[in-house]
C-alpha positions in Angstrom: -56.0 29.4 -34.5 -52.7 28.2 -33.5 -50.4 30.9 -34.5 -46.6 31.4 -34.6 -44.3 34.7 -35.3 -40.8 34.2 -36.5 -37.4 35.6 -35.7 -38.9 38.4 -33.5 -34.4 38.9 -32.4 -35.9 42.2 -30.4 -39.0 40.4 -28.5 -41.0 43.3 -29.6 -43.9 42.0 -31.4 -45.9 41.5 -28.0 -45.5 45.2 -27.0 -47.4 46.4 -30.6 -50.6 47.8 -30.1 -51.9 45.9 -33.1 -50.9 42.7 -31.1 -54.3 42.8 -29.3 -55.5 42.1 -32.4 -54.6 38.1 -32.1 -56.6 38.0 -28.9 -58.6 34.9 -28.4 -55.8 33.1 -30.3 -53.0 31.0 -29.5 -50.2 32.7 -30.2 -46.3 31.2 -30.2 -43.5 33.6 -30.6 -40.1 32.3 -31.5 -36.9 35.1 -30.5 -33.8 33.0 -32.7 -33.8 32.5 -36.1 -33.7 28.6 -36.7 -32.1 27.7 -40.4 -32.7 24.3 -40.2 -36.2 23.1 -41.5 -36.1 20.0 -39.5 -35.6 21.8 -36.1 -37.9 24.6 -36.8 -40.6 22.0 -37.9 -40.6 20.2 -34.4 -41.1 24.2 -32.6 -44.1 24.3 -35.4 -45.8 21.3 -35.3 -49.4 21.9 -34.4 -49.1 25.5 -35.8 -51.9 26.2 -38.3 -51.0 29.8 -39.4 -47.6 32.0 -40.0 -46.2 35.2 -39.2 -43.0 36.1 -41.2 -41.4 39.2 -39.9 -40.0 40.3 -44.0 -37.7 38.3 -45.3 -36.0 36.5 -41.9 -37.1 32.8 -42.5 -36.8 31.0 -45.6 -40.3 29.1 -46.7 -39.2 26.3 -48.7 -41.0 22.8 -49.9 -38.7 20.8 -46.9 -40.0 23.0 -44.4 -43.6 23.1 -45.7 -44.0 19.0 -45.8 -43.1 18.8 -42.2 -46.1 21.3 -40.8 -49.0 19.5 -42.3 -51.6 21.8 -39.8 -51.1 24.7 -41.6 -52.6 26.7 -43.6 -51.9 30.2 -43.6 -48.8 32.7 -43.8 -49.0 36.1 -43.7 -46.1 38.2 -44.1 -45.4 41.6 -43.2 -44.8 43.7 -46.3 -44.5 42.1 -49.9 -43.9 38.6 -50.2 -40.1 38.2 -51.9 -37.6 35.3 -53.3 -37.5 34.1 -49.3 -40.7 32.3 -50.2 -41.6 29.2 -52.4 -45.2 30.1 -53.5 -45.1 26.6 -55.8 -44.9 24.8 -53.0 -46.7 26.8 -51.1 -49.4 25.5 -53.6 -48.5 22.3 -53.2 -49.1 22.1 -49.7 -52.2 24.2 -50.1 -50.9 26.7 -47.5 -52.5 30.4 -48.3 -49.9 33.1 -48.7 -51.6 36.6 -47.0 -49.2 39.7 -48.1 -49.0 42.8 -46.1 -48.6 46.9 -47.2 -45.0 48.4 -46.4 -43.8 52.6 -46.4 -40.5 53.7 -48.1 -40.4 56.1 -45.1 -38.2 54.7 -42.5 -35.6 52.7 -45.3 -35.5 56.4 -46.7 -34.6 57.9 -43.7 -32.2 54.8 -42.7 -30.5 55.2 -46.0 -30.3 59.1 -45.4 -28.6 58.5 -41.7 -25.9 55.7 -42.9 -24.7 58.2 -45.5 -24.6 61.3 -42.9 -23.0 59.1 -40.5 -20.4 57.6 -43.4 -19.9 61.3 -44.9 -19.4 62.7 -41.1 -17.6 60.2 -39.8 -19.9 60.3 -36.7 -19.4 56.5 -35.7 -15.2 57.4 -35.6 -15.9 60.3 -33.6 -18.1 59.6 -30.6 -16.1 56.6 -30.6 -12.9 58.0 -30.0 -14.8 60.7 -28.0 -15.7 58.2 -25.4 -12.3 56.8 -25.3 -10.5 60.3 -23.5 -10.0 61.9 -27.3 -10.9 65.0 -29.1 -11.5 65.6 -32.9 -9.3 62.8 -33.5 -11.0 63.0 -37.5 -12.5 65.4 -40.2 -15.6 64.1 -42.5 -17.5 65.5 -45.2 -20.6 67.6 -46.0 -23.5 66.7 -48.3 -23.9 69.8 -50.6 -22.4 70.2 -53.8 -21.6 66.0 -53.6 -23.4 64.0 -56.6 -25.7 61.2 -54.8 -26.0 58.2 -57.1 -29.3 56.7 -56.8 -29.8 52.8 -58.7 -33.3 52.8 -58.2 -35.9 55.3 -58.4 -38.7 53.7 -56.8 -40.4 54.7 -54.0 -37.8 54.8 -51.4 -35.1 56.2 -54.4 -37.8 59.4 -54.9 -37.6 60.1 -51.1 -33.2 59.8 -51.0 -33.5 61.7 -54.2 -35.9 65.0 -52.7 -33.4 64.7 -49.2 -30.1 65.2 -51.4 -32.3 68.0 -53.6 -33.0 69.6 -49.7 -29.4 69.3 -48.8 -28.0 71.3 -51.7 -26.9 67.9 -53.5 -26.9 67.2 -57.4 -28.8 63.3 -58.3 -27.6 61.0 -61.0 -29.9 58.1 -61.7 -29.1 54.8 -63.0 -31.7 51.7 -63.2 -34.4 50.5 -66.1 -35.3 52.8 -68.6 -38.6 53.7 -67.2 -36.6 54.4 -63.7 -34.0 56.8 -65.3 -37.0 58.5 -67.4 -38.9 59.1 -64.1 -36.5 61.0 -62.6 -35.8 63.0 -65.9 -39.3 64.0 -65.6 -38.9 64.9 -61.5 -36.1 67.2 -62.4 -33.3 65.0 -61.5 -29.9 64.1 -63.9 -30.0 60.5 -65.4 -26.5 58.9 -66.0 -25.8 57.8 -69.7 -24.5 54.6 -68.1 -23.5 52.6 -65.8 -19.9 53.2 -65.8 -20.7 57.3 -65.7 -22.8 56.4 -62.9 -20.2 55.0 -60.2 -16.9 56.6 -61.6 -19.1 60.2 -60.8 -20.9 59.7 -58.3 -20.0 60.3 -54.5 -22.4 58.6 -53.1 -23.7 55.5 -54.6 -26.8 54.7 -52.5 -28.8 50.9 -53.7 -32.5 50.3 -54.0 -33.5 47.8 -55.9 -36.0 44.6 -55.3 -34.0 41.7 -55.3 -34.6 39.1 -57.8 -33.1 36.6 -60.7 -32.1 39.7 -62.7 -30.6 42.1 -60.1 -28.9 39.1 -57.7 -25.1 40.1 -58.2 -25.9 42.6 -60.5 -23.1 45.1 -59.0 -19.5 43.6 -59.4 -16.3 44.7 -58.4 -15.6 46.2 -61.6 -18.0 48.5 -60.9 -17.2 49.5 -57.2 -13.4 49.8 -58.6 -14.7 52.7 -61.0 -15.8 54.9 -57.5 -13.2 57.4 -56.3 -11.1 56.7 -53.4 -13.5 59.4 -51.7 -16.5 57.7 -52.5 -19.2 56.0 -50.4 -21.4 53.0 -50.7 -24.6 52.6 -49.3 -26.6 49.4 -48.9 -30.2 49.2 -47.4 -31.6 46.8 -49.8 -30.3 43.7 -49.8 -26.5 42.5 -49.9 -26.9 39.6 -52.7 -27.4 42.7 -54.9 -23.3 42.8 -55.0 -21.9 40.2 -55.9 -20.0 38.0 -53.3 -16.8 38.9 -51.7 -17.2 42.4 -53.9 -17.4 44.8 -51.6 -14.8 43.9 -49.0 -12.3 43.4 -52.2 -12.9 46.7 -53.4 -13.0 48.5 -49.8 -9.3 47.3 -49.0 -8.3 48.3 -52.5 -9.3 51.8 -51.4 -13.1 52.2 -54.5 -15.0 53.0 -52.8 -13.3 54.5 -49.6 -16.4 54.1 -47.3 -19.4 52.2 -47.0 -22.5 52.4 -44.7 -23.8 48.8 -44.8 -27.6 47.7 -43.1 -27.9 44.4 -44.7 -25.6 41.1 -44.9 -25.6 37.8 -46.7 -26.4 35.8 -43.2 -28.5 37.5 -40.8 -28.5 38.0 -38.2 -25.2 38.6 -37.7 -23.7 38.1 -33.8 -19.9 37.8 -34.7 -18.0 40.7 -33.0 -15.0 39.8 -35.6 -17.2 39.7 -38.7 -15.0 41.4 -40.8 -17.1 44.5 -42.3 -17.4 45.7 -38.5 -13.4 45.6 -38.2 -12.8 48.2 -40.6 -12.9 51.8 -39.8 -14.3 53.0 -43.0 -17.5 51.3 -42.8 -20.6 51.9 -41.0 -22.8 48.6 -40.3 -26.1 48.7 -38.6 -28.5 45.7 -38.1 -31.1 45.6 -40.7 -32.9 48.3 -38.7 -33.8 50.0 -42.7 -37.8 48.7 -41.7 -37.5 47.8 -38.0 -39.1 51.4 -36.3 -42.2 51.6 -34.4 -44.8 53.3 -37.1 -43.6 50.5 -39.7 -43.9 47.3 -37.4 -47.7 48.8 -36.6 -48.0 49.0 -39.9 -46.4 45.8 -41.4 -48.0 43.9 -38.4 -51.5 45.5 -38.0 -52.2 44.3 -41.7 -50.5 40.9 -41.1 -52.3 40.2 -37.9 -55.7 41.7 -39.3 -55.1 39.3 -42.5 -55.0 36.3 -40.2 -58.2 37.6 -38.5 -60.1 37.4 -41.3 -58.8 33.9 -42.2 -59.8 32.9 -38.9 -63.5 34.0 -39.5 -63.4 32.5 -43.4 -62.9 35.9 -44.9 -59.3 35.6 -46.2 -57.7 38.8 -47.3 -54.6 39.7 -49.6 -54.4 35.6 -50.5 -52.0 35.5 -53.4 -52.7 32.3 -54.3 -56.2 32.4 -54.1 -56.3 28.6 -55.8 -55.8 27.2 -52.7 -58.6 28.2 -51.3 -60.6 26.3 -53.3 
């Protein structure tokens, strides 16, 4: 098959062990993220199967009618709000979807608010410059670390705060909050409790119609000054222009940040990356070398058996037909 890979920004894919897999293949890697459907149709034209590296590429009907050849994407992890399975349907294109780990988010999530907490970022910084504890952070224990989200990646923040002599307040659904009752850990009575107590607000929730926006800037502006906000899951979870409102205004006082409304992101003056009391990282909560095996191996082994008319994982099996 004629295959392309999307938005690989580090040129890694190639290196993967699991790449062997597409042997025998033709196989088309693309480095830059092209927004427009028109221009990235006319690098696709003869392709006849997808990789999607997450949620990097938007699949929409106007980019689907101009690739009539194909018939196959396969993401890496779940499939999410980035793709248009209707029209996927429409153009009878199979959708393959991959496995993900909560492991490496977890542990992303866990360094952002070290590094926020510590101040580490400041330090080397101004270490590297000729200086010398030019600033003073904070340490985990005895802090309350809000978690909105218990799922899988929430349990594992949730069991590194318990291990770093941290209380956990919970706030999501019903069922979320009553999981972590029965784990041992403190649900908040609501959401107001949640951020005005909580010195670490840490976000994990899927994003969708119900939880786009869902955090406003009334909500941030209930944090205390000391407070810090932590973002691996997606930044259309705040509500726009929220957090940079609320971060001048001093609620919450710090923020580590790993995800942004338009990625990639290659502005030097961006403006979250100008203040001092925020740490921003590149989206890097999935990119590590176990997870891409992972999120690849089961991508590229999905297009295999596709290849050999033994589609896997097809969410849309209706197409098929």
């Amino acid at each position: 098959m004629k295959i392309a890979i999307l938005d690989d920004y580090q040129d890694v894919v190639k290196t993967l062990a699991c790449f062997e897999l597409l042997g025998g293949h033709e196989v088309q890697i693309l480095n830059d993220t092209e927004k427009d459907p028109t221009l990235l149709a006319t690098k696709l034209r003869d392709v006849e199967a997808l990789v999607l590296i997450r949620e990097r590429t938007t699949i929409t009907a106007a980019l689907l009618k101009q690739l009539p050849n194909l018939k196959l994407i396969s993401q890496t992890g779940k499939i999410a709000g980035h793709l248009d399975l209707e029209a996927c349907n429409s153009y009878n294109v199979a959708v393959a979807e991959g496995v993900g780990s909560p492991v490496a988010p977890a542990e992303l999530t866990w360094l952002l608010l070290m590094n926020t907490l510590r101040q580490l970022p400041n330090a080397i910084a101004a270490m590297k410059a000729g200086n010398w504890q030019t600033n003073m952070g904070t340490s985990v224990y005895g802090k309350t670390i809000g978690i909105w989200g218990y799922g899988k990646i929430g349990k594992l923040v949730a069991n590194y705060a318990k291990a770093f002599g941290a209380m956990v307040l919970v706030w999501g659904s019903e069922q979320s909050r009553a999981n972590a009752i029965a784990d041992g850990f403190e649900a908040a009575p609501s959401k107001a409790v949640f951020f005005s107590e909580a010195d670490v607000v840490t976000l994990h929730l899927r994003l969708n119609e119900q939880t786009m926006a869902i955090v406003k800037a009334s909500d941030l502006a209930l944090m205390k000054p000391t407070a810090v906000l932590i973002n691996t899951a997606r930044a259309e979870l705040l509500a726009s222009g929220a957090l940079l409102k609320c971060l001048k205004a001093g609620r919450s006082g710090f923020a580590g940040i790993d995800v942004y409304e338009n990625e990639p992101v290659k502005n030097a003056n961006f403006e979250l990356l100008t203040l001092p009391n925020v740490v921003c990282t590149p989206h890097l909560g999935y990119v590590e070398q176990n997870s891409y095996e992972l999120y690849f191996g089961k991508a590229f082994e999905n297009v295999v058996n596709y290849s050999k008319g033994r589609p896997t994982h097809i969410v849309n099996p209706e197409v098929l037909k």
